[in-house]
C-alpha positions in Angstrom: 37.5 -2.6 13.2 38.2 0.1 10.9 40.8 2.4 11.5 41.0 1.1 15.3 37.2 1.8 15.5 34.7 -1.1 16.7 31.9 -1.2 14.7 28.9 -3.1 15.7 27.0 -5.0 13.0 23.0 -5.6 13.5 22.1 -8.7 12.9 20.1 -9.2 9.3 16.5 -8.1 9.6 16.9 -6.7 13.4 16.7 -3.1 13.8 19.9 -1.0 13.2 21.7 -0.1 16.3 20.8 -4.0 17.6 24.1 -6.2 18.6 24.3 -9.8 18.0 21.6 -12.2 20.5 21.4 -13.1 24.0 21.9 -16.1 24.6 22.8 -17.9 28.0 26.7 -18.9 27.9 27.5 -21.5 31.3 31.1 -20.5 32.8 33.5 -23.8 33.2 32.5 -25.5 30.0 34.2 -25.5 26.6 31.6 -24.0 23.8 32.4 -23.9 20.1 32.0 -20.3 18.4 32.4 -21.0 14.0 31.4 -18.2 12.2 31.1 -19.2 8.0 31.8 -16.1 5.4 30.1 -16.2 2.3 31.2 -13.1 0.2 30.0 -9.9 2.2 27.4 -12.5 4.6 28.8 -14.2 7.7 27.0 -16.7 9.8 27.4 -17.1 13.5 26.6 -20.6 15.0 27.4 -21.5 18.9 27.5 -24.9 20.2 26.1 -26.2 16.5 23.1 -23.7 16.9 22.2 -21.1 14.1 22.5 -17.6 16.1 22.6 -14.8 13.3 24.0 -13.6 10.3 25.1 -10.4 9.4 26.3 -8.5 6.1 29.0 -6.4 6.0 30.4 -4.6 2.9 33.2 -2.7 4.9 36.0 -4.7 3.3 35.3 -6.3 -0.5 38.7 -8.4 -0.8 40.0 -10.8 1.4 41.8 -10.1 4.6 42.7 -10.4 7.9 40.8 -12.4 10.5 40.4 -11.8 14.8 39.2 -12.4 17.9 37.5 -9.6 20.4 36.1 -9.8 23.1 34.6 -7.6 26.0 37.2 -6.5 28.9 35.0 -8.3 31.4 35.3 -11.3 30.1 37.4 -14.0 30.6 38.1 -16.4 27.7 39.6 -18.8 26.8 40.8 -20.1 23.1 42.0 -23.7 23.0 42.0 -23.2 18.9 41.8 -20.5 16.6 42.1 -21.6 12.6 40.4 -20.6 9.4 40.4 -22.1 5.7 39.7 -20.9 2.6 37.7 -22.9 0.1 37.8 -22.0 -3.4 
């Protein structure tokens, strides 16, 4: 989000304009979502599988962290945490 402005981030070496992968999520099951940062490179695994990375330079220093999601979902978080390694 930049100034209250959603920006969506193509995954690396998919076309620009593309938005993260399908992938099939089954309702009534917990899932784990972990996203690592490296530096301007995030990783998104789900459920312990590899699903993309993307690299965003929008923000060099460290920051704030969040959670969105679409309107039409329903979700749930039973834990939300981050750590920073040095």
């Amino acid at each position: 989000m930049v100034k209250s402005r959603r920006t969506d981030l193509a995954p690396a070496g998919s076309p620009r304009g593309a938005y993260g992968v399908k992938v099939a999520v089954a309702a009534g099951v917990w899932h784990t979502l972990r996203v690592d940062f490296t530096g301007p490179e995030f990783v998104v695994t789900y459920d312990g599988q590899r699903l993309f990375t993307v690299r965003d330079e929008t923000f060099p220093d460290a920051g704030s962290v969040g959670i969105w999601s679409k309107a039409d979902s329903t979700t749930e978080f039973d834990q939300f945490r981050y750590e920073v390694k040095p």
